[in-house]
C-alpha positions in Angstrom: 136.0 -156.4 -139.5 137.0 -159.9 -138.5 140.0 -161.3 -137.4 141.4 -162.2 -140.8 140.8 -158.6 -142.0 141.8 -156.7 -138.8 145.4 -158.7 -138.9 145.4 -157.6 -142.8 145.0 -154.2 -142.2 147.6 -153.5 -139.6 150.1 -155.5 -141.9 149.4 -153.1 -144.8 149.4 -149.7 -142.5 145.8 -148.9 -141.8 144.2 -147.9 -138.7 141.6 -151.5 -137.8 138.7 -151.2 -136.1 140.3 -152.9 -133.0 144.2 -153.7 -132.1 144.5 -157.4 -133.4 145.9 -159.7 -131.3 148.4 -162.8 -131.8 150.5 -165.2 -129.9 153.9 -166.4 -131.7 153.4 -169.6 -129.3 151.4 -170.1 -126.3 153.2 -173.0 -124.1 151.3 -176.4 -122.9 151.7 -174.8 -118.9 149.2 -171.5 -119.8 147.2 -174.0 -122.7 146.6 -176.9 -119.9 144.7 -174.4 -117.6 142.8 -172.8 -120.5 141.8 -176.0 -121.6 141.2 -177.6 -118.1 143.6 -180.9 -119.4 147.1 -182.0 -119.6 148.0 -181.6 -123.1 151.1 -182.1 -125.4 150.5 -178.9 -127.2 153.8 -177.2 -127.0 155.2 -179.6 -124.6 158.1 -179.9 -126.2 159.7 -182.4 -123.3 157.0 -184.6 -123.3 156.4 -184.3 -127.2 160.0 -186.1 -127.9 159.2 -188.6 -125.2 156.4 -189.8 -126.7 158.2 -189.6 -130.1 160.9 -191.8 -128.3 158.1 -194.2 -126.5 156.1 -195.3 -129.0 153.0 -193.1 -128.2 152.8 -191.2 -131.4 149.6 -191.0 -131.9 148.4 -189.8 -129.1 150.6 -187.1 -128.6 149.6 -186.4 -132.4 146.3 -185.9 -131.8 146.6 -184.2 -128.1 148.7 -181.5 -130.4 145.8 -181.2 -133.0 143.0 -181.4 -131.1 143.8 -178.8 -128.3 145.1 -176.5 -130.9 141.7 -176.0 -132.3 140.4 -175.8 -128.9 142.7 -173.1 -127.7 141.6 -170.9 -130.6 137.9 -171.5 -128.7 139.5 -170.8 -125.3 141.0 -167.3 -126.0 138.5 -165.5 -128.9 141.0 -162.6 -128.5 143.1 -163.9 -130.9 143.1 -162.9 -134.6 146.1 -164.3 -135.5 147.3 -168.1 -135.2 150.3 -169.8 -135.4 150.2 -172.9 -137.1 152.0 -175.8 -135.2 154.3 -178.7 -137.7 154.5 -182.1 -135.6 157.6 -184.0 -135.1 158.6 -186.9 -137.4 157.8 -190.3 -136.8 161.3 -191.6 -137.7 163.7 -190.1 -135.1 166.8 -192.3 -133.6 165.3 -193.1 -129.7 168.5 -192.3 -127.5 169.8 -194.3 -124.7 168.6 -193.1 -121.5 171.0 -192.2 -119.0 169.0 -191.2 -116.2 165.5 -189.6 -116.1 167.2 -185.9 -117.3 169.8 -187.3 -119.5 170.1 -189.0 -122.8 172.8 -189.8 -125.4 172.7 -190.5 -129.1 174.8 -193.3 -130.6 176.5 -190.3 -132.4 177.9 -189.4 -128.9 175.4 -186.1 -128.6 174.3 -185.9 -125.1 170.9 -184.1 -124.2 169.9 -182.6 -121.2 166.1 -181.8 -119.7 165.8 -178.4 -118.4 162.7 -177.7 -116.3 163.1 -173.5 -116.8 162.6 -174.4 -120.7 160.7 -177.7 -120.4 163.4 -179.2 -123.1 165.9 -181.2 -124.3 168.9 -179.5 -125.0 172.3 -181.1 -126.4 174.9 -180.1 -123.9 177.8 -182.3 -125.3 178.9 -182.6 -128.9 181.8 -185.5 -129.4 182.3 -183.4 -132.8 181.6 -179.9 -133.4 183.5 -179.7 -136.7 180.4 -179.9 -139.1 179.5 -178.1 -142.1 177.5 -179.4 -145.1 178.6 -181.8 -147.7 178.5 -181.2 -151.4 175.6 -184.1 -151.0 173.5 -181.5 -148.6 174.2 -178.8 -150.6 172.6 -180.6 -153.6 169.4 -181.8 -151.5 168.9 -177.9 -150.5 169.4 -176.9 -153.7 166.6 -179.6 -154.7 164.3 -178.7 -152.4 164.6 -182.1 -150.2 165.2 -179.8 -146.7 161.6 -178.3 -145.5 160.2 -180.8 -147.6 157.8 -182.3 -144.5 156.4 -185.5 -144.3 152.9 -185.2 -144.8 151.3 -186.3 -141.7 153.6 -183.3 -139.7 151.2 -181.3 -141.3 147.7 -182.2 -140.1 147.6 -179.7 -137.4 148.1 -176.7 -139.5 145.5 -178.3 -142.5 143.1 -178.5 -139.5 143.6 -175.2 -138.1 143.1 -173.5 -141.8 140.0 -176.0 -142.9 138.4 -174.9 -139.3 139.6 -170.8 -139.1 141.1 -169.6 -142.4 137.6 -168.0 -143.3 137.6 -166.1 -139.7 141.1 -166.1 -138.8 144.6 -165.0 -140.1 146.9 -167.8 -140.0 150.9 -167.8 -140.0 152.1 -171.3 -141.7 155.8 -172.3 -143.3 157.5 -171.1 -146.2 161.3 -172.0 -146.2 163.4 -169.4 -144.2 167.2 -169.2 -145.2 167.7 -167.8 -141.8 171.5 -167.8 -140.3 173.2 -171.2 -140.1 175.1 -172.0 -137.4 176.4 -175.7 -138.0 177.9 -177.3 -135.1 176.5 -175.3 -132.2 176.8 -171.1 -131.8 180.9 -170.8 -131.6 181.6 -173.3 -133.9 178.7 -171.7 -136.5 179.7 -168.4 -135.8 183.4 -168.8 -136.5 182.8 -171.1 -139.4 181.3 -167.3 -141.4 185.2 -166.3 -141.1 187.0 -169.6 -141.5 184.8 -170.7 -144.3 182.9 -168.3 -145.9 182.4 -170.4 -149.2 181.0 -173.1 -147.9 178.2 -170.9 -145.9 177.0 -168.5 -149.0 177.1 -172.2 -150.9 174.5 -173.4 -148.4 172.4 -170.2 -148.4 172.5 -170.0 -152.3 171.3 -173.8 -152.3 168.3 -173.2 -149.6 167.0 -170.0 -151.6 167.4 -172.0 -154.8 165.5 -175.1 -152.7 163.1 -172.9 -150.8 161.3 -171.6 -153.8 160.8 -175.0 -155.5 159.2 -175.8 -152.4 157.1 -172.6 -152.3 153.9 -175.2 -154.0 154.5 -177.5 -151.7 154.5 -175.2 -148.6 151.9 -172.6 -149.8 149.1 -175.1 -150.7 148.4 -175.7 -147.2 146.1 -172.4 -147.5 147.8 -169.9 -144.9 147.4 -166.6 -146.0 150.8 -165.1 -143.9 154.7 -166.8 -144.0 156.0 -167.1 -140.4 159.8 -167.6 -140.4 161.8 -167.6 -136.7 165.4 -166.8 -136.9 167.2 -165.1 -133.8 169.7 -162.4 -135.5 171.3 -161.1 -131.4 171.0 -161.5 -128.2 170.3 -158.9 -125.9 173.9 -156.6 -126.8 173.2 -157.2 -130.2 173.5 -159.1 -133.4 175.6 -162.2 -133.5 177.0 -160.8 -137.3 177.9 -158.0 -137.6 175.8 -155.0 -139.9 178.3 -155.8 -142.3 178.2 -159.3 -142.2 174.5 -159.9 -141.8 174.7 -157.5 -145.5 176.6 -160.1 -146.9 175.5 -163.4 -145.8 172.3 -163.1 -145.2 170.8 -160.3 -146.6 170.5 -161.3 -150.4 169.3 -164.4 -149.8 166.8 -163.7 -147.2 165.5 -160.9 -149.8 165.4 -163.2 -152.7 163.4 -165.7 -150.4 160.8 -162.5 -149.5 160.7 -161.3 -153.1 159.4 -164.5 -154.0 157.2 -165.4 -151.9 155.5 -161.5 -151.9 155.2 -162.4 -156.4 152.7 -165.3 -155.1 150.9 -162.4 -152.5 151.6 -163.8 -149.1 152.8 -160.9 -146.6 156.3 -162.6 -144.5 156.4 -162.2 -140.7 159.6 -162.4 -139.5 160.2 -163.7 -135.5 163.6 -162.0 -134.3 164.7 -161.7 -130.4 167.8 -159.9 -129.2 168.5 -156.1 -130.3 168.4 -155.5 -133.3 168.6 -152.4 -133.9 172.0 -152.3 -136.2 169.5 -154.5 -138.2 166.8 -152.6 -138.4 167.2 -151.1 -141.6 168.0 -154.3 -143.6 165.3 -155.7 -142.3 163.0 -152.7 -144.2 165.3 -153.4 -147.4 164.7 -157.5 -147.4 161.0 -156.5 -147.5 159.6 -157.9 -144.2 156.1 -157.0 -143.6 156.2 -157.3 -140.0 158.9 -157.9 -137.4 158.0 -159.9 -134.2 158.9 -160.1 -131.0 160.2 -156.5 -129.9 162.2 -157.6 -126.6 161.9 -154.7 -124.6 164.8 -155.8 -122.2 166.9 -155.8 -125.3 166.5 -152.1 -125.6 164.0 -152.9 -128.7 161.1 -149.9 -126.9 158.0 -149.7 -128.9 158.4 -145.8 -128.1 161.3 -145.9 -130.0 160.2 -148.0 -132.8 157.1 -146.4 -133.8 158.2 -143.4 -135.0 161.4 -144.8 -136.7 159.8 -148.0 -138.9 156.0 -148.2 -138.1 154.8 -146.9 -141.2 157.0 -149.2 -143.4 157.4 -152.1 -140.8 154.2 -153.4 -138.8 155.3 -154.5 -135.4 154.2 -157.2 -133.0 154.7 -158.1 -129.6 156.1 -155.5 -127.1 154.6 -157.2 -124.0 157.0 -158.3 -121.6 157.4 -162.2 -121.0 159.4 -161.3 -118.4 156.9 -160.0 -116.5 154.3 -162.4 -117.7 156.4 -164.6 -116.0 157.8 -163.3 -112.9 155.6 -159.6 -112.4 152.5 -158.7 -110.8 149.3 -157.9 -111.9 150.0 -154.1 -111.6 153.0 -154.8 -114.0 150.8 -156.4 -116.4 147.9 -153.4 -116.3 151.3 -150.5 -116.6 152.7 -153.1 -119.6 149.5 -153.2 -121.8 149.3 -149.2 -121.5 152.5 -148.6 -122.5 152.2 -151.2 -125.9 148.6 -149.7 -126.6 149.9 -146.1 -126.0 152.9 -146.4 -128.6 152.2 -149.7 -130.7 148.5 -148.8 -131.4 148.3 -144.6 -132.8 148.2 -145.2 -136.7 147.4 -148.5 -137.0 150.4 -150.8 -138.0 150.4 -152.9 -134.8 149.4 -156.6 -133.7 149.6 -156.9 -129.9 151.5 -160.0 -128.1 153.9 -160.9 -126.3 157.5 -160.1 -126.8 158.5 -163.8 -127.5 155.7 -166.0 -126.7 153.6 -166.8 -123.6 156.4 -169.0 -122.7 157.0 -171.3 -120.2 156.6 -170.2 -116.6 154.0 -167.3 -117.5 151.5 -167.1 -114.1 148.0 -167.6 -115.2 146.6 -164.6 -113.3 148.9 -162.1 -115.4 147.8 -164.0 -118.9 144.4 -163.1 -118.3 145.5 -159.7 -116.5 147.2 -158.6 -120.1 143.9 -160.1 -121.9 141.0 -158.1 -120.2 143.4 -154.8 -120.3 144.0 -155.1 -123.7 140.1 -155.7 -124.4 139.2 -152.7 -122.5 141.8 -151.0 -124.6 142.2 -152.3 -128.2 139.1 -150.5 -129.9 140.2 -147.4 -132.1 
């Protein structure tokens, strides 16, 4: 089997020849020391500086460039994310001091070194929700709609791999809005309920008029990323995430299933009340399994792996702050209750994020080589 096929197979329930392997992300810390450079692939601080700087271009091509040569760098993998650049036209904020910007809005951004980000921590209004104007363009398919060039990297990494490799590329995701920040968004489902399943009807309306536009690139997997919980988990409740999200997540999944692409869905947080609604919307596989968020592989197996694939189940936490011997007892457990009966993709349980020690990166890749053949 190749990679392509192997990837296949464990999305449709059959037992591979080998465990395939797939990062969501792999962060420009771990990617500069496989690649023996500084890069800006998935340097997300230094991405919007050189948006905001005038050096476009070369962070454009740093970001296309290494992400072919990362898929050189670590063979393992069978399944690849496709990266979407920034846009060109982005409002360049006044600088503050060297961690802190402001917008002319009044939003204030932040760098965080534990993240490697920009993050706003001041909004002079969090009263937002869309227009009737926004609505419209959603339902007209003008959101997701990217600006060509954004899309170079993923083009590349299909023209190069899509033979070999399976590759996970956008389709638009109705997801949970939250406009405003997380308490405003959150509170804004019980103060204004209207005006949220208006938005999600216009997106699912918008998202499959864009489905051409999306789908042309030549991926052969949908990748969405929504967050549904944290860690004590979700942020709706069962009930709610049945009536906000569910029928319009499942009406974005049907659709995109009639034109044959399998959908992927990234999800941190427990979510086990969710679980269930996740089989009914009709995800093919759910990624991410946070084990520190009580989401155990052990547990999951038996329940949903032979109508849910599952990937991930490593532990960035210990990617990040473990030991070696951590690393050897983590990839035993996944392959010992991720890998009987086929159905699994090995990774990480978010990404190999920020922070993740070199040594244990290639710790979980020769222990999962030693251990991924069936």
């Amino acid at each position: 089997m190749n990679s392509k096929e192997r990837v296949h197979a464990a999305l449709e329930h059959k037992v591979p020849d080998k465990v395939p392997y797939g990062e969501f992300a792999i962060d420009f810390d771990t990617a500069e020391k496989l690649l023996g450079h500084k890069t800006y692939y998935r340097n997300k601080a230094a991405i919007l500086l050189a948006v905001w700087e005038g050096r476009y271009d070369e962070m454009a091509q740093s970001v296309t460039e290494d992400g072919l040569a990362l898929v050189e760098k670590v063979p393992q993998q069978d399944l690849l994310s496709g990266q979407i650049l920034p846009s060109r036209n982005q409002e360049k904020p006044r600088k503050i001091d060297d961690e802190t910007y402001e917008y002319k809005d009044g939003r204030v951004l932040k760098y965080s070194a534990i993240t490697n980000d920009f993050t706003v921590v001041h909004y002079p209004d969090r009263d937002y929700l869309p227009t009737d104007k926004d609505i419209e363009n959603a339902a007209a398919g003008m959101i997701d709609r990217w600006e060509d060039y954004r899309l170079e990297p993923i083009r590349r990494l299909v023209a190069r791999n899509g033979k070999e490799k399976a590759i996970a590329g956008p389709g638009t995701e109705v997801g949970m809005p939250l406009f405003g920040g997380m308490t405003n968004g959150l509170m804004y489902y019980l103060t204004d309920p209207g005006r949220i399943k208006a938005w999600l009807e216009a997106v699912t309306i918008g998202g499959e008029k864009l489905d051409d536009y999306n789908l042309e690139i030549g991926h052969d997997i949908v990748g969405w990323g929504t967050d549904y919980a944290y860690n004590a988990g979700p942020f709706l409740s069962p009930a709610q995430f049945r009536e906000f999200v569910f029928p319009y997540a499942k009406r974005r999944v049907d659709a995109i299933h009639k034109r044959g692409l399998p959908v992927i869905q990234h999800a941190c947080g427990n979510n086990w009340p969710l679980m269930d609604y996740f089989l009914e919307i009709g995800f093919d596989c759910y990624q991410s399994i946070q084990n520190s968020a009580g989401m155990d592989l052990k547990l999951l197996k038996p329940k949903y792996g032979k109508r849910l694939a599952l990937w991930g189940g490593m532990p960035v936490e210990d990617l990040v702050s473990g030991t070696p011997d951590d690393i050897t007892r983590d990839v035993k457990y996944a392959m010992q209750y991720g890998k009987p009966g086929g159905g699994y993709i090995f990774g990480a349980s978010h990404s190999i994020a920020v922070g993740t020690k070199y040594d244990n990166y290639m710790r979980m890749l020769d222990e999962f080589e030693r251990l991924r053949e069936y």
